[in-house]
C-alpha positions as CSV (number, residue, x, y, z in Angstrom):
1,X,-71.3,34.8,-65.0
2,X,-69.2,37.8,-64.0
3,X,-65.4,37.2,-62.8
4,X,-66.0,38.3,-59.7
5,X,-68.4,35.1,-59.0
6,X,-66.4,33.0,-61.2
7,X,-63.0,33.8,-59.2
8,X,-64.7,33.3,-56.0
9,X,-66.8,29.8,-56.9
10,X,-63.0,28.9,-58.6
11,X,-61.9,29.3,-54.9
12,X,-64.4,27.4,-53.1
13,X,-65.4,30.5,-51.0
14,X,-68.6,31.8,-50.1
15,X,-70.2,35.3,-50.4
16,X,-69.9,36.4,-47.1
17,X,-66.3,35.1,-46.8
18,X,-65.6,37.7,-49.6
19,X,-67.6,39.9,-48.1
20,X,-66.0,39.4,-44.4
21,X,-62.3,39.6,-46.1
22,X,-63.1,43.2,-47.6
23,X,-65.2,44.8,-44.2
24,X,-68.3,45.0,-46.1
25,X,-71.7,43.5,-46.0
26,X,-72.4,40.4,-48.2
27,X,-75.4,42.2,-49.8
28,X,-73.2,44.8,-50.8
29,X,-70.7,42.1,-52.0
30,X,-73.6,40.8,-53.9
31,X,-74.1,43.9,-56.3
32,X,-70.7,43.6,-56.7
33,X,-70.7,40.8,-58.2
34,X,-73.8,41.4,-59.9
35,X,-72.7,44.4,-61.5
36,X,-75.1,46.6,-59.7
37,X,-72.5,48.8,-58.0
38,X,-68.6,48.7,-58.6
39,X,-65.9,48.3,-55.7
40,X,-64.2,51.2,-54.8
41,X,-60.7,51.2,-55.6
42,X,-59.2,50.4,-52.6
43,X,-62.0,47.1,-52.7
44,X,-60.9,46.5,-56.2
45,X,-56.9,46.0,-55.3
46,X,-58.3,43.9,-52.4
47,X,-60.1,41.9,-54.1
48,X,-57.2,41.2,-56.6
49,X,-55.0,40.8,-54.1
50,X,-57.7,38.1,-52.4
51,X,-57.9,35.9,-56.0
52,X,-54.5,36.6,-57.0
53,X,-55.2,38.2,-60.1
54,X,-54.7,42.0,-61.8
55,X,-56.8,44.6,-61.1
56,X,-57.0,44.9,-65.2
57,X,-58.7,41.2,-65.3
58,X,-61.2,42.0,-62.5
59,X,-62.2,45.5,-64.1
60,X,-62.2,43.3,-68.0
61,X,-59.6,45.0,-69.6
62,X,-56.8,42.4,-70.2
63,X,-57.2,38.6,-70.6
64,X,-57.1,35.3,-67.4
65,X,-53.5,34.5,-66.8
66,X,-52.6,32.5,-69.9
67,X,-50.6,29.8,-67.5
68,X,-52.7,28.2,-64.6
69,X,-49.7,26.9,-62.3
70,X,-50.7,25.3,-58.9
71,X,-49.8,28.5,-57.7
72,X,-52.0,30.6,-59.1
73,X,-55.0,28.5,-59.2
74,X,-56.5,30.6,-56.3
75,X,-55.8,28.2,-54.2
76,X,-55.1,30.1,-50.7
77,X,-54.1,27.0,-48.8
78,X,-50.7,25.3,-48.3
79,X,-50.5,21.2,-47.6
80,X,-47.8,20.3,-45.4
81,X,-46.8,16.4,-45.2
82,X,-44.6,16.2,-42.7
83,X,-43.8,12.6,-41.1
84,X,-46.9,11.1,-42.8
85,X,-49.3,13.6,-41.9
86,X,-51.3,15.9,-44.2
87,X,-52.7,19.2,-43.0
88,X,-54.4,21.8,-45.0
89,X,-54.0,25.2,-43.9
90,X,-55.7,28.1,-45.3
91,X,-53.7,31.2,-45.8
92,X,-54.5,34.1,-46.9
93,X,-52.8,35.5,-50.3
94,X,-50.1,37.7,-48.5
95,X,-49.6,34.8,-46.1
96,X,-49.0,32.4,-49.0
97,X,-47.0,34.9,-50.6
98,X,-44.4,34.8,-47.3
99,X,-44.4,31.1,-47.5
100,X,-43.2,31.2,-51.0
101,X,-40.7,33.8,-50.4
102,X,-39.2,31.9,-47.4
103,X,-39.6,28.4,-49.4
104,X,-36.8,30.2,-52.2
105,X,-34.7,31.2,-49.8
106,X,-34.4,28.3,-47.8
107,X,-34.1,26.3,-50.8
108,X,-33.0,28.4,-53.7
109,X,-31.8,25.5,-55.5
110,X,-35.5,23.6,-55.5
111,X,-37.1,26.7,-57.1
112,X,-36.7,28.3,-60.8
113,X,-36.1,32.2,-60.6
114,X,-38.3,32.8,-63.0
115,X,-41.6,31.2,-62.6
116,X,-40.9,29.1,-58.9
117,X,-42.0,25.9,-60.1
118,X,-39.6,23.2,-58.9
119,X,-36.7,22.0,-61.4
120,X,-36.9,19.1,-62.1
């Protein structure tokens, strides 16, 4: 199985979501994750950006994240329980990135500077 389709089945998403997040046909998508024709490198950042992952693990030339923290299980959506009420909303990475962001400075003290996991 290649990373691409490994990344994306990790995430619960389908081809053509994939395909509809970079502009490009699913087929097309398709030999890329077959290995019949390689992303361009605009695509390939994309794409990184999209699983949350380097553009040296998607191209094979450095190793999966060695720790798999909730927040980089490529899991694009946020679950907000607010007055006993649970809502999933999927975000995409850059809007999940802006959540975090705003989550550390609203509550600096809740967050480790290093890593972002909650201190316990």
């Amino acid at each position: 199985m290649t990373v691409l389709k490994e990344l994306r089945i990790s995430m619960k998403k389908t081809q053509k979501e994939v395909a509809d997040f970079l502009g490009v046909d699913r087929t097309t998508y398709v030999k890329y994750e077959n290995g019949n024709t390689e992303p361009n490198l605009d695509n390939i950042k994309r794409l990184a950006e999209y699983f949350n992952v380097t553009t040296d693990y998607l191209l094979g030339k450095s190793e999966p994240p060695a720790s798999e923290s909730s927040e980089s299980k490529n899991d694009n959506g946020l679950i907000f329980s607010f007055e006993g009420n649970n809502e999933k909303i999927d975000l995409t990475s850059e809007q999940l990135q802006r959540v975090r962001e705003m989550l550390r400075l609203a509550m600096p003290e809740q967050f480790d500077k290093n890593d972002g996991a909650k201190n316990e």
